[in-house]
LOVEXTI-482042 format. One record per residue (C-alpha): residue number from 0; residue in three letters; x, y, z. Coordinates in nm, 3 decimals, m for minus. Each point is the difference from the previous one (the first is absolute). Example, Ala and Ser with C-alpha at 12.3 -4.5 7.8 and 13.67 -1.06 7.14 Angstrom:
2
pos	code	u	v	w
0	ala	1.230	m0.450	0.780
1	ser	0.137	0.344	m0.066
***
This chain:
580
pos	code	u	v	w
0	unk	m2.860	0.597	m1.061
1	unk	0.189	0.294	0.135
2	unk	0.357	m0.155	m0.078
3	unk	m0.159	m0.100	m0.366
4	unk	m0.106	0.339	m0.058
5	unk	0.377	0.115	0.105
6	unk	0.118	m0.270	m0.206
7	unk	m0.207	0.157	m0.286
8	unk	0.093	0.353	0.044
9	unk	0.401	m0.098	m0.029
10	unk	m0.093	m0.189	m0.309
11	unk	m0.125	0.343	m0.175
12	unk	0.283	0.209	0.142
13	unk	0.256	m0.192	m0.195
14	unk	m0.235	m0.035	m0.324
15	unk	m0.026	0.400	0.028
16	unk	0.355	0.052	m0.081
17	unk	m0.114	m0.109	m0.350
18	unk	m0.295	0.158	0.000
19	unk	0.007	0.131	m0.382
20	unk	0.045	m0.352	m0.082
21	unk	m0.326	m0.098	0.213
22	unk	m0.190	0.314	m0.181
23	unk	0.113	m0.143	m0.317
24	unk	m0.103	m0.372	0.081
25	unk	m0.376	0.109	0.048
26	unk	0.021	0.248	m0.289
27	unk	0.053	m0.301	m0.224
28	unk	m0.227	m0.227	0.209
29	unk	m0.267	0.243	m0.028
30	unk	0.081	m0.026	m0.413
31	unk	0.004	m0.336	0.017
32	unk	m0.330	m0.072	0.213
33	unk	m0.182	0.278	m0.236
34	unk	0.066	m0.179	m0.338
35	unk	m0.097	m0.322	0.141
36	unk	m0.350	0.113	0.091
37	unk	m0.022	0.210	m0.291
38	unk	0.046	m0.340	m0.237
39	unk	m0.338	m0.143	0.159
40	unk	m0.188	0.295	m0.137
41	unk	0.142	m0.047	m0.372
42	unk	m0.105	m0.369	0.021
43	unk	m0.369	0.101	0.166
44	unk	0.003	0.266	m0.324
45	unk	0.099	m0.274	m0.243
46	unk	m0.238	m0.246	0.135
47	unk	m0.281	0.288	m0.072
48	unk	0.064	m0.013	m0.345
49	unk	m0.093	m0.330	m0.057
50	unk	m0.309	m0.009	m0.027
51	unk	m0.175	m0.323	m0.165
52	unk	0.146	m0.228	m0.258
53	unk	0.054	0.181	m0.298
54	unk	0.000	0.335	0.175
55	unk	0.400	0.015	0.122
56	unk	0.172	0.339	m0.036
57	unk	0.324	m0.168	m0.090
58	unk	0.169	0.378	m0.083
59	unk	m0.058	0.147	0.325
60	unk	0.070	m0.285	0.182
61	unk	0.322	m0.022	m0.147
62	unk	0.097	0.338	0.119
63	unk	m0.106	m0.123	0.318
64	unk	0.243	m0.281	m0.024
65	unk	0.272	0.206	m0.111
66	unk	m0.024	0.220	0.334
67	unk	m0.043	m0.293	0.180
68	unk	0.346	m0.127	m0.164
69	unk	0.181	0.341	0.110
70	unk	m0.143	m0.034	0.369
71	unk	0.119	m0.277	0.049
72	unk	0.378	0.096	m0.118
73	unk	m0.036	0.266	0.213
74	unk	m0.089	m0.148	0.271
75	unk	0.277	m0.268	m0.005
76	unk	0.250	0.301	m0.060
77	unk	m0.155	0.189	0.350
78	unk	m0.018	m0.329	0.193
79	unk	0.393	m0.098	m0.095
80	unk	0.110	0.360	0.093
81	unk	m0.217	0.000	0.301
82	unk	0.204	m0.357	0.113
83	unk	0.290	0.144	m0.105
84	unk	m0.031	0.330	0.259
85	unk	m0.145	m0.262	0.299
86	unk	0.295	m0.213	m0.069
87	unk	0.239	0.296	0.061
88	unk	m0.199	0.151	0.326
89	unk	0.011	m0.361	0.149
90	unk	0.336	m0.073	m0.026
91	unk	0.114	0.358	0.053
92	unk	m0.205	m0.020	0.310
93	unk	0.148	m0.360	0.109
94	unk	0.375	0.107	m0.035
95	unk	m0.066	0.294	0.251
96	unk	m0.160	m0.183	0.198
97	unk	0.275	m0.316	0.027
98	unk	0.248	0.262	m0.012
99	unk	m0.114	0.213	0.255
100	unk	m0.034	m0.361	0.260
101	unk	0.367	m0.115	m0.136
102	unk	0.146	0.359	0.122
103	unk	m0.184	m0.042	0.306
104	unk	0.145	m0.349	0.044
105	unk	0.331	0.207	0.000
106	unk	m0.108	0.241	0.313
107	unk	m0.157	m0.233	0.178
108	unk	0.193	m0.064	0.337
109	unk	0.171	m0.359	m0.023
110	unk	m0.246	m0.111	0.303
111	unk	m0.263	0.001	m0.273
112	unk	0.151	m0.223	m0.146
113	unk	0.137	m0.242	0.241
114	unk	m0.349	m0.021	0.161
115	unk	m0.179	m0.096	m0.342
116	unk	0.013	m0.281	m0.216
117	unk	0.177	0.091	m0.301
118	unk	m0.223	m0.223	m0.230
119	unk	m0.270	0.228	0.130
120	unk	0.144	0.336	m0.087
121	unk	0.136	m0.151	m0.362
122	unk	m0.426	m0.092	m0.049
123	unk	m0.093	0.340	0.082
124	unk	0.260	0.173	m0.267
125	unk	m0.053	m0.260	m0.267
126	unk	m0.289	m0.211	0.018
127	unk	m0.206	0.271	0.151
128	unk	0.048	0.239	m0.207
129	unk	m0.009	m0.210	m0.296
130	unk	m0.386	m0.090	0.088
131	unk	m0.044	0.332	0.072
132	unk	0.067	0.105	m0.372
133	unk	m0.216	m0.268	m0.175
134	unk	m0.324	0.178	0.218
135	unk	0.116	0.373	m0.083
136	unk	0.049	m0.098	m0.340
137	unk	m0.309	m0.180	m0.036
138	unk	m0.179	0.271	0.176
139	unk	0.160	0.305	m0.257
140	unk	m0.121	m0.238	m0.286
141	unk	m0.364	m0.084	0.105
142	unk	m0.073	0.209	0.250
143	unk	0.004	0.361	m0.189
144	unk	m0.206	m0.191	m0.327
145	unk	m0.251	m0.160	0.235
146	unk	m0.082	0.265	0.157
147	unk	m0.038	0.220	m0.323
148	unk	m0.104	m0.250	m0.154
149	unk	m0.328	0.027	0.244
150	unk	m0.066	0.347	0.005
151	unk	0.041	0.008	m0.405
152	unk	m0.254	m0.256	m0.011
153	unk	m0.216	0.148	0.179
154	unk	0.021	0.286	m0.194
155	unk	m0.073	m0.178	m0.305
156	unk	m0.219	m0.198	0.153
157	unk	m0.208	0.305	0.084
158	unk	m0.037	0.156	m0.327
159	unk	m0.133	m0.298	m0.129
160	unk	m0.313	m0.043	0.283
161	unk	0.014	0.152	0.349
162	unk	m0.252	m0.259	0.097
163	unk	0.173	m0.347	m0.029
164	unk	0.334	0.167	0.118
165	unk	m0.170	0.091	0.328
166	unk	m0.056	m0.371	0.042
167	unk	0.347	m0.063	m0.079
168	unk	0.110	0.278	0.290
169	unk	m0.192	m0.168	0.235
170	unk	0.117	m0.372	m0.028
171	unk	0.375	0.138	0.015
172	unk	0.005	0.059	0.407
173	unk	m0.025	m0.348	0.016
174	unk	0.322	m0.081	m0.206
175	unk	0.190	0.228	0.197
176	unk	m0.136	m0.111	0.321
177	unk	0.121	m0.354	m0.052
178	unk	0.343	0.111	m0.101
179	unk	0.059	0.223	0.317
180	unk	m0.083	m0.305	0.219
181	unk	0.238	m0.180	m0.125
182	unk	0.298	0.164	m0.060
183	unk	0.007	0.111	0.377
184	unk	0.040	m0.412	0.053
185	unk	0.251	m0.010	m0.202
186	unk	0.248	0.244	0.099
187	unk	0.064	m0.160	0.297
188	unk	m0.002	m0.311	m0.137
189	unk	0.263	0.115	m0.266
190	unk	0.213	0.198	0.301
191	unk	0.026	m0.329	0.169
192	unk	0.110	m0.172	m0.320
193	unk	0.263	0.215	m0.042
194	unk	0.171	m0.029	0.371
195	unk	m0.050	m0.382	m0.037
196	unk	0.212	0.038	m0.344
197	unk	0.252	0.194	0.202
198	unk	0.050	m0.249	0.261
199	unk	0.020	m0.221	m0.307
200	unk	0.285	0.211	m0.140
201	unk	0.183	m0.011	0.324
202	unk	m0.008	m0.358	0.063
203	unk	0.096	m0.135	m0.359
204	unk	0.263	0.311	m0.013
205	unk	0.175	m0.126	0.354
206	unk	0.027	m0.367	m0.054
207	unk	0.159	0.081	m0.367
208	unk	0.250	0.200	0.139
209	unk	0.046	m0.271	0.269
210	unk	m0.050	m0.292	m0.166
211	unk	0.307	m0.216	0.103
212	unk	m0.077	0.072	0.367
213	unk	m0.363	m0.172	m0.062
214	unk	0.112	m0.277	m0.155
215	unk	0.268	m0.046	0.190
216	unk	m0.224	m0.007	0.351
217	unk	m0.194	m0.200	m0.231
218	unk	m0.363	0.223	0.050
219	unk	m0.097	m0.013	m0.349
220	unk	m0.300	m0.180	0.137
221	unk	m0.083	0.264	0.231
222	unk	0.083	0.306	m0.254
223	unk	m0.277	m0.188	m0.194
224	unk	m0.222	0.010	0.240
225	unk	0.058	0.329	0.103
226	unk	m0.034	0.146	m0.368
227	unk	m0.323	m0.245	m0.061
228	unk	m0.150	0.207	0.307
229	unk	0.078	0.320	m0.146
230	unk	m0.149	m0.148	m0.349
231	unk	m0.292	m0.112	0.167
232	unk	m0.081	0.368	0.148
233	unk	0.050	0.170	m0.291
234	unk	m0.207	m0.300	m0.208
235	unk	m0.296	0.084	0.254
236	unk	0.050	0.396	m0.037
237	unk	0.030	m0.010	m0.392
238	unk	m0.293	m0.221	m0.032
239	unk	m0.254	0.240	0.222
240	unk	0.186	0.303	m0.170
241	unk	m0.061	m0.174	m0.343
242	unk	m0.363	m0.118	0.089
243	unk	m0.132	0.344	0.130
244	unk	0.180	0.142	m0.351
245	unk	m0.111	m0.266	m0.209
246	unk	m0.359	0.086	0.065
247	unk	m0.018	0.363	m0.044
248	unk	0.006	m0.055	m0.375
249	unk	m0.335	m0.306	m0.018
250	unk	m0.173	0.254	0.278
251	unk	0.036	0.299	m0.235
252	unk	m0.056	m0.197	m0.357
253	unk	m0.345	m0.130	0.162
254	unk	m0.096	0.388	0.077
255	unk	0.098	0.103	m0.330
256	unk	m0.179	m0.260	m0.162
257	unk	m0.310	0.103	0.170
258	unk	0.091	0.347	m0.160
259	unk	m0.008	m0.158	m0.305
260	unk	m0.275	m0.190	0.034
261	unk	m0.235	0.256	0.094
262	unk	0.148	0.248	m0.242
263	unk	m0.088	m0.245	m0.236
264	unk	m0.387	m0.029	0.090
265	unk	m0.051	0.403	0.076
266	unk	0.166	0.090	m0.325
267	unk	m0.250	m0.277	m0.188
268	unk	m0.292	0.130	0.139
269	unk	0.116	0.344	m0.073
270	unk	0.047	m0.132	m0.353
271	unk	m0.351	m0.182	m0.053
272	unk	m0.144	0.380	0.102
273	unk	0.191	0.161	m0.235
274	unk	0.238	0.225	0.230
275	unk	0.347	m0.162	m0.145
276	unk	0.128	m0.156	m0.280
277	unk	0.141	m0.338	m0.078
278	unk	0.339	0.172	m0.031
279	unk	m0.068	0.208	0.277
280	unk	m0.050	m0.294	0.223
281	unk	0.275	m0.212	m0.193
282	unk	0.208	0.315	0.160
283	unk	m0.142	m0.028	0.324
284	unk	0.046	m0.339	0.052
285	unk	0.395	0.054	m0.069
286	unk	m0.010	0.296	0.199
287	unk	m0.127	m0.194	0.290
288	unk	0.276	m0.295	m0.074
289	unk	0.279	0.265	m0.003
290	unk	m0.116	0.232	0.294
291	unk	m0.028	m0.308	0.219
292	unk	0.317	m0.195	m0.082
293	unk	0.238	0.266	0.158
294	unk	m0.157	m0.098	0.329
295	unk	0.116	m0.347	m0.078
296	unk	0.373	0.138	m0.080
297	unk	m0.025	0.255	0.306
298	unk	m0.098	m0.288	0.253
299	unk	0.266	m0.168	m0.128
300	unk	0.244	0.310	0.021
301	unk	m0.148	0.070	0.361
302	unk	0.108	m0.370	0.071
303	unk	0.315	0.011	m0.140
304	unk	0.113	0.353	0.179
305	unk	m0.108	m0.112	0.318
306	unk	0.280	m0.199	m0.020
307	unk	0.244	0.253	m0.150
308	unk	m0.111	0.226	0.296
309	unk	0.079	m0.258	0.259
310	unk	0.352	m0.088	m0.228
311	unk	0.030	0.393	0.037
312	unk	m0.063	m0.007	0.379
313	unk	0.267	m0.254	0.073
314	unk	0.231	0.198	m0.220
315	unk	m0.080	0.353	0.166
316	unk	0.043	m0.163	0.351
317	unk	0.346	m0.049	m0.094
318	unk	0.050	0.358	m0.128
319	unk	m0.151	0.112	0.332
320	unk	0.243	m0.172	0.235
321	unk	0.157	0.267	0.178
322	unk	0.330	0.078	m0.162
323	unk	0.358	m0.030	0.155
324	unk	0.041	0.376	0.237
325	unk	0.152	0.202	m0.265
326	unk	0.365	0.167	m0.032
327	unk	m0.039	0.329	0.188
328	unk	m0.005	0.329	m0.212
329	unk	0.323	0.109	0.136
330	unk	0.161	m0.378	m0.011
331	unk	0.342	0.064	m0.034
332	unk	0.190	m0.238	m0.306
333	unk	0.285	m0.196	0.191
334	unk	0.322	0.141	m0.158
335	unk	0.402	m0.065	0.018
336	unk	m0.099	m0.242	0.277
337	unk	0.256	m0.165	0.215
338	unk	m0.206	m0.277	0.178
339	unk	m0.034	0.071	0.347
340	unk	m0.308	m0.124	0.163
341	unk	m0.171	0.043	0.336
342	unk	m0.296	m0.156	0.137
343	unk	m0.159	0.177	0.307
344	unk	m0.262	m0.149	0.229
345	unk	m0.168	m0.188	m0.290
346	unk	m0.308	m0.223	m0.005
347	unk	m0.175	m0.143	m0.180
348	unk	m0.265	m0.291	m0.072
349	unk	m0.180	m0.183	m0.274
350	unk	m0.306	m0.078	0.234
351	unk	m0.056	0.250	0.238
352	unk	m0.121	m0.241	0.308
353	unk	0.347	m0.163	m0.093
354	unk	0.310	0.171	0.116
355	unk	0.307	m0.043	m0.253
356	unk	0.270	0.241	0.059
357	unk	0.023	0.227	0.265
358	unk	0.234	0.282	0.087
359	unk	0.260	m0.119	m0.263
360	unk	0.292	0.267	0.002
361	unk	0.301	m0.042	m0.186
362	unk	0.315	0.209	m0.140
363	unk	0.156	m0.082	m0.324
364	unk	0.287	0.158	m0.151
365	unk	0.096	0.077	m0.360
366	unk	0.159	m0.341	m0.125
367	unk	m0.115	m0.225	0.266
368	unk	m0.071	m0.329	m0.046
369	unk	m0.278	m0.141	0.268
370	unk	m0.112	m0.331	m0.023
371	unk	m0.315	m0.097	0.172
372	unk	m0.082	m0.340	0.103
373	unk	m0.294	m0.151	0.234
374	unk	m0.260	m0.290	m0.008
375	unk	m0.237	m0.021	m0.216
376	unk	m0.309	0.286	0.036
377	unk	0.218	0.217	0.182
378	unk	m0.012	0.306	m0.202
379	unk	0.268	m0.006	m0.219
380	unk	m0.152	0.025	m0.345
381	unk	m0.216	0.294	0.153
382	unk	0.286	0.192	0.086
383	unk	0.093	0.019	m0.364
384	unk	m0.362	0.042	m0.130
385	unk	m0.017	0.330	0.242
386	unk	0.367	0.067	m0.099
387	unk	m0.133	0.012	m0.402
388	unk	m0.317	0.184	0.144
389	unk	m0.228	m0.306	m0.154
390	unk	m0.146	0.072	0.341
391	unk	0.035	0.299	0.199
392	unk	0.024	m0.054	0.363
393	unk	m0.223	0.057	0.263
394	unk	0.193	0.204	0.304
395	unk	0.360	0.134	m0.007
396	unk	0.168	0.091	m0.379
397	unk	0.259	m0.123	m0.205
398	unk	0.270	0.222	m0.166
399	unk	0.208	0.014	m0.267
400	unk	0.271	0.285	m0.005
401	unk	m0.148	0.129	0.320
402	unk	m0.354	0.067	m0.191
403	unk	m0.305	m0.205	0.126
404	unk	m0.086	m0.242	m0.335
405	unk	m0.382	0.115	0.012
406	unk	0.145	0.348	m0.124
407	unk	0.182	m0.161	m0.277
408	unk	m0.108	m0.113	m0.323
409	unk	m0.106	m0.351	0.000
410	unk	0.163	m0.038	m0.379
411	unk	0.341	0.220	0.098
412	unk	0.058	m0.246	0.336
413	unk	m0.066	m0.303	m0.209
414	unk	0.222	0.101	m0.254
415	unk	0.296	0.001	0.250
416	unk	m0.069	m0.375	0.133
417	unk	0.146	m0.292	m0.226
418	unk	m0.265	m0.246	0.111
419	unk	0.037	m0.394	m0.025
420	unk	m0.268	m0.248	0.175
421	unk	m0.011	m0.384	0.042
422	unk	m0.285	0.019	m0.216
423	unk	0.144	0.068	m0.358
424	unk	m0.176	0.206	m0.253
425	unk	m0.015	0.039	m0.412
426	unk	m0.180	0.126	m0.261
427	unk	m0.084	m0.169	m0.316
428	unk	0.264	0.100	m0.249
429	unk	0.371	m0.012	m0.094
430	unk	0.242	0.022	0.238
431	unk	0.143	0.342	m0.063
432	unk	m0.289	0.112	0.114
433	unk	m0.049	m0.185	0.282
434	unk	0.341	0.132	0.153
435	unk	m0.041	0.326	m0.105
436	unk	m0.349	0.028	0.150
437	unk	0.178	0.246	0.231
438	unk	0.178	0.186	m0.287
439	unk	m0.164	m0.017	m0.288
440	unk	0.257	0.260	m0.175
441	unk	0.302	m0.278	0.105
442	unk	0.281	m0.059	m0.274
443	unk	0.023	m0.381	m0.090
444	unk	0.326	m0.008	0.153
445	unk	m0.127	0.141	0.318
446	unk	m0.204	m0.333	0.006
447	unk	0.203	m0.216	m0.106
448	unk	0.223	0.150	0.299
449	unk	m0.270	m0.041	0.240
450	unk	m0.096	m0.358	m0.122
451	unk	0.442	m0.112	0.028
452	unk	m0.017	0.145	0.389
453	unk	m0.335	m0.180	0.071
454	unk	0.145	m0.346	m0.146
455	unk	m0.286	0.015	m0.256
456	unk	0.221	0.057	m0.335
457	unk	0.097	m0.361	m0.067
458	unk	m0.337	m0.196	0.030
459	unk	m0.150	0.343	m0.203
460	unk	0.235	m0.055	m0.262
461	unk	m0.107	m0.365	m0.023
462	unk	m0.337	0.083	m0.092
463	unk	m0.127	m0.046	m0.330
464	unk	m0.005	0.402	m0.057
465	unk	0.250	0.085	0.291
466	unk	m0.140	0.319	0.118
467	unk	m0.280	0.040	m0.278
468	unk	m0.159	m0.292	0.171
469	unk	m0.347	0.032	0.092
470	unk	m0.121	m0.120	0.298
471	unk	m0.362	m0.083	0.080
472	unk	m0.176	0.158	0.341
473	unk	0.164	0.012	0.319
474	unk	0.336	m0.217	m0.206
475	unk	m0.206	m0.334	m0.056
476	unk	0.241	m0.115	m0.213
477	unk	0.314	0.055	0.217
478	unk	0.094	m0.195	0.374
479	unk	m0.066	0.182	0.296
480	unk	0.368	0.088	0.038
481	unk	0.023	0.161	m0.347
482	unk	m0.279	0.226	0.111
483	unk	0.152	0.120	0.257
484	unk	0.364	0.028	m0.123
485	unk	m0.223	0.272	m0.282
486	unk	m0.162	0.155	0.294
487	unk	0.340	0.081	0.132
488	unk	0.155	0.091	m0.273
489	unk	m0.309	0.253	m0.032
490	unk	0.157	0.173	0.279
491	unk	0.302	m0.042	m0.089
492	unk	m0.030	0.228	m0.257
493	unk	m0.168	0.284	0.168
494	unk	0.208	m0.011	0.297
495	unk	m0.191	0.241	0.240
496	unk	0.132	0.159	0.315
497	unk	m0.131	m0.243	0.198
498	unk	m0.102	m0.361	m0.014
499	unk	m0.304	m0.267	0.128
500	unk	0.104	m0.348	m0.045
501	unk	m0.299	m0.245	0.159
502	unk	0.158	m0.396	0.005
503	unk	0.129	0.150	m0.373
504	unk	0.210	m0.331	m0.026
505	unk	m0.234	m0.196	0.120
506	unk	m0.065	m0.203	m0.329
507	unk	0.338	m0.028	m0.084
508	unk	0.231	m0.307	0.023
509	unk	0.300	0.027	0.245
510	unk	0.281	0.050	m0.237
511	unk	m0.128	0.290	m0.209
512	unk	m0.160	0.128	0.355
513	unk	0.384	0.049	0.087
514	unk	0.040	0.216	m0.349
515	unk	m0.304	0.182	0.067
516	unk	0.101	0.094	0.360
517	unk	0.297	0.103	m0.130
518	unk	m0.153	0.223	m0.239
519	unk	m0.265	0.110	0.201
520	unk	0.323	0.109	0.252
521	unk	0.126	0.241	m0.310
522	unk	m0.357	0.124	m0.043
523	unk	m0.051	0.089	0.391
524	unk	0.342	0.164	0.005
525	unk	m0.127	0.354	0.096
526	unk	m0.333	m0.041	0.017
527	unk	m0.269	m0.034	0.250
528	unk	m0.093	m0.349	0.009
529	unk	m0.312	m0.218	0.155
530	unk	0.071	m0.349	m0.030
531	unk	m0.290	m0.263	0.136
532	unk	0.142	m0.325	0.061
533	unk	m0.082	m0.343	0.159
534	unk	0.295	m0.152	m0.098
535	unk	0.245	0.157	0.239
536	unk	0.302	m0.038	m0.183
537	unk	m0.070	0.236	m0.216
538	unk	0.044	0.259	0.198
539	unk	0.277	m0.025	0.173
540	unk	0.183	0.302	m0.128
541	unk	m0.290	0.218	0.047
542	unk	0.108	0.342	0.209
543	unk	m0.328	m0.068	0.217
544	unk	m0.207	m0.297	0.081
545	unk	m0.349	0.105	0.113
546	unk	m0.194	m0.279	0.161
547	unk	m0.359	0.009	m0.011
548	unk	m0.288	m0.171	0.184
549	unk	m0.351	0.043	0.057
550	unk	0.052	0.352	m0.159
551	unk	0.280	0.102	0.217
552	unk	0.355	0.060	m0.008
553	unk	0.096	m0.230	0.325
554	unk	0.360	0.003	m0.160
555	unk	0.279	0.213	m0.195
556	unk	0.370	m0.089	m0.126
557	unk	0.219	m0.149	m0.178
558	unk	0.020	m0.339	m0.092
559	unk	0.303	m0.066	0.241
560	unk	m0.139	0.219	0.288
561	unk	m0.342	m0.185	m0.004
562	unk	0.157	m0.358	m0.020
563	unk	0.185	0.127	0.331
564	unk	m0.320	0.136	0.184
565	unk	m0.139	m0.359	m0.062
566	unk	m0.323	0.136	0.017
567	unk	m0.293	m0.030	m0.308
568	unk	0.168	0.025	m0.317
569	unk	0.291	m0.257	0.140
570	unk	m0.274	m0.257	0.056
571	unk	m0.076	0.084	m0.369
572	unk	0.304	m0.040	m0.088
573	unk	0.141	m0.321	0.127
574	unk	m0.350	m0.163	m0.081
575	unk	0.090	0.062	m0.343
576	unk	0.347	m0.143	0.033
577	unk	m0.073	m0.225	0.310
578	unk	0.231	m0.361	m0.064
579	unk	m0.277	m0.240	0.044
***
């Protein structure tokens, strides 16, 4: 109750930033609700003035009729402004609030997200927040009316007899007693809904992205039967969340009924005596309709935000992750750099009961090219994650231009690494724009440069739109090679002081691997260079070979001087090249 309360409290915070809009949204409700109860009274007056056959005051009753007419224009006119004003709070209110959790997405350290599933986190941004709007809106729209709606009754109701509106007062408790009982089943009901939907997400957004591997494993059987688990949870949690909802609406029409009902038989009895009139009562009885429906709508609304609130919680959990450490105030922007590097006593772990790397040191100079090499798991990927500060290291410090990285801008040491993984990466959209992602301000014939050193011109120019092309998410349409030949042309174009290649060639057939290399030689020339490799060819040429395992440096060299000390990296080596 505590969290929902939170929950609650965050809700308002955001809707206060349009508060005027809010003020005006029950200033027109209030409008609204008034001229709908006033209309009953008209009728109850018109109603009076019939009297008996032959004895119909048609003249007045016109007039009646005619102010009826304009009340009800006037009322439409309030209500569609009053929609119109909810419509802009809600959405105003949603875009801060997605906005606010996609920015945060952006601090968030990148062990956030390796250690969630992504389908998860998509849920929470989109789906989440999505259900969270149709309950705020629905709770701007019937929530202010209802509950003027009740107290304007009641008003009305009063001037008309203080007696049968007591009895009204007293039968109401019960209404709102049943709705409070259950809409604190269904929030958690509707909480656990929405974390099954996110596991939902997850599961149907991993095997679309990896659907080849499935079928080609052949577990389409058991990704049904994994998703037809999932289905089956959230089938049981949406059907007690729906059944607790569904009856707050019977439970609340069978006390207003009873309203009704004994409205009904008080206001007869008080008619037979003489204390009201036929019209008086007619007004009553619509009275007592109209102050008891809102209940109706505001179970319904109750219903419906417990859901938003627990879409909301989800969302604000992500919002609440604890951000990425920030740059420091006096982070220093990484300027004229020439690329040396120096890692001193560094460690550093993903689990901390699970050693990775420990006292790592290393010296690089400006326009050195190391290559590192080691088994599988052995730390090499890490090194360039802590090298890009995606992860900042546990013990010891890393430096670039003699200044410790954690006293450096995260964006100005980023901007001097030219950056190419084994996994490739592109947006949806043409591909100028996917090669100048880097440099958006690029001349075409800087890219088209780019594109001739990476090899990528001639198949771009085959295209159906050569470079206007667009390509779908992540380059659907193109091979894995071709993806990666645009990844490294990426680079190629912003040529930074000093270079990350992770298996960069690794999806690349062997001839235009030999035009790449080449390439990538002019590209190194003068720069600091990181080059992860398994296929130790590639590296021959590399000024130092550092060989890692289980975290460690055990060995450091060139390619000729390591094949002599016949030690690690030559049993590497000739494995790779052994003459079976």
């Amino acid at each position: 109750m505590r969290k929902h309360k939170s929950t609650l409290k965050r809700i308002l915070s955001y809707i206060s930033e349009y508060k005027w809009s809010v003020i005006f949204s029950v200033l027109f409700a209030a409008i609204t609700v008034a001229l709908t109860l006033y209309a009953p009274i008209l009728v109850g007056r018109a109603i009076d003035y019939i009297l008996a056959p032959g004895q119909v005051d048609f003249i007045t009753i016109s007039k009646i009729l005619m102010k009826i007419g304009i009340i009800v224009i006037l009322t439409a006119v309030s209500q569609w402004i009053m929609n119109i004003i909810n419509n802009r709070v809600t959405y105003k209110v949603v875009k801060d609030i997605r906005t606010r959790a996609f920015r945060q997405l952006q601090i968030l350290p990148l062990k956030y997200i390796d250690s969630h599933q992504h389908g998860d986190i998509i849920s929470r941004v989109i789906a989440d927040v999505d259900q969270f709007s149709e309950g705020l809106l629905m709770g701007f729209t019937q929530l202010f009316t209802g509950v003027i709606t009740i107290l304007g009754t009641l008003l009305f109701m009063l001037s008309l007899n203080i007696y049968i509106t007591i009895v009204v007062v007293l039968i109401t408790p019960l209404s709102l007693f049943v709705a409070n009982y259950i809409a604190k089943k269904t929030y958690h009901m509707f909480k656990a809904q929405s974390e099954t939907k996110g596991d939902m997400t997850s599961l149907i957004n991993e095997m679309l992205g990896n659907q080849k591997i499935v079928k080609a494993f052949g577990q389409e059987k058991e990704v049904v039967e994994q998703f037809e688990e999932i289905n089956g949870r959230l089938q049981k949690c949406s059907l007690k969340a729906i059944f607790f909802s569904s009856i707050t609406n019977p439970a609340t029409r069978f006390v207003n009924s009873l309203v009704y009902a004994l409205v009904g038989i008080t206001g007869a009895i008080a008619g037979i005596h003489g204390l009201i009139s036929v019209g008086q009562l007619s007004s009553f009885l619509s009275y007592a309709n109209q102050y008891t429906k809102p209940f109706n709508e505001i179970s319904g609304v109750i219903t419906e935000l417990q859901n938003a609130l627990a879409s909301a919680a989800r969302v604000f959990e992500l919002i609440d992750e604890e951000p990425q450490v920030p740059d420091k105030e006096e982070a220093k922007e990484l300027m004229k750099v020439k690329g040396q590097v120096n890692l001193k006593g560094v460690a550093f772990s993903y689990n901390p009961e699970v050693s990775l790397i420990e006292n790592l040191n290393l010296n690089v100079q400006p326009g050195q090219r190391v290559a590192i090499v080691g088994p599988t798991g052995c730390g090499k990927s890490t090194l360039i994650n802590l090298l890009m500060r995606f992860y900042d290291v546990n013990e010891g410090s890393i430096q670039v231009e003699n200044i410790d990285i954690r006293d450096i801008t995260r964006k100005s040491l980023r901007k001097n690494y030219g950056m190419v993984l084994q996994e490739t990466w592109l947006r949806s959209g043409t591909i100028w724009e996917n090669i100048s992602y880097g440099k958006p301000d690029a001349t075409k014939e800087e890219i088209i440069q780019a594109a001739k050193q990476a090899h990528a011109h001639s198949f771009i120019e085959r295209m159906s739109n050569g470079y206007d092309t667009i390509i779908s998410e992540d380059g659907g349409n193109l091979s894995q090679g071709q993806k990666q030949l645009l990844c490294i042309a990426r680079v190629m174009l912003c040529l930074p002081p000093m270079l990350i290649l992770d298996e960069a060639t690794s999806s690349i057939d062997t001839r235009t691997e030999i035009k790449i290399q080449r390439a990538f030689v002019k590209m190194m020339n003068g720069r600091t260079s990181f080059i992860v490799a398994h296929r130790l060819s590639t590296i021959k040429e590399a000024d130092m070979i550092l060989v890692m395992k289980d975290g460690k440096i055990i060995e450091k060299g060139t390619h000729e001087s390591l094949l002599e000390e016949k030690g690690f990296y030559a049993q590497l080596y000739n494995s790779q090249f052994a003459v079976s």
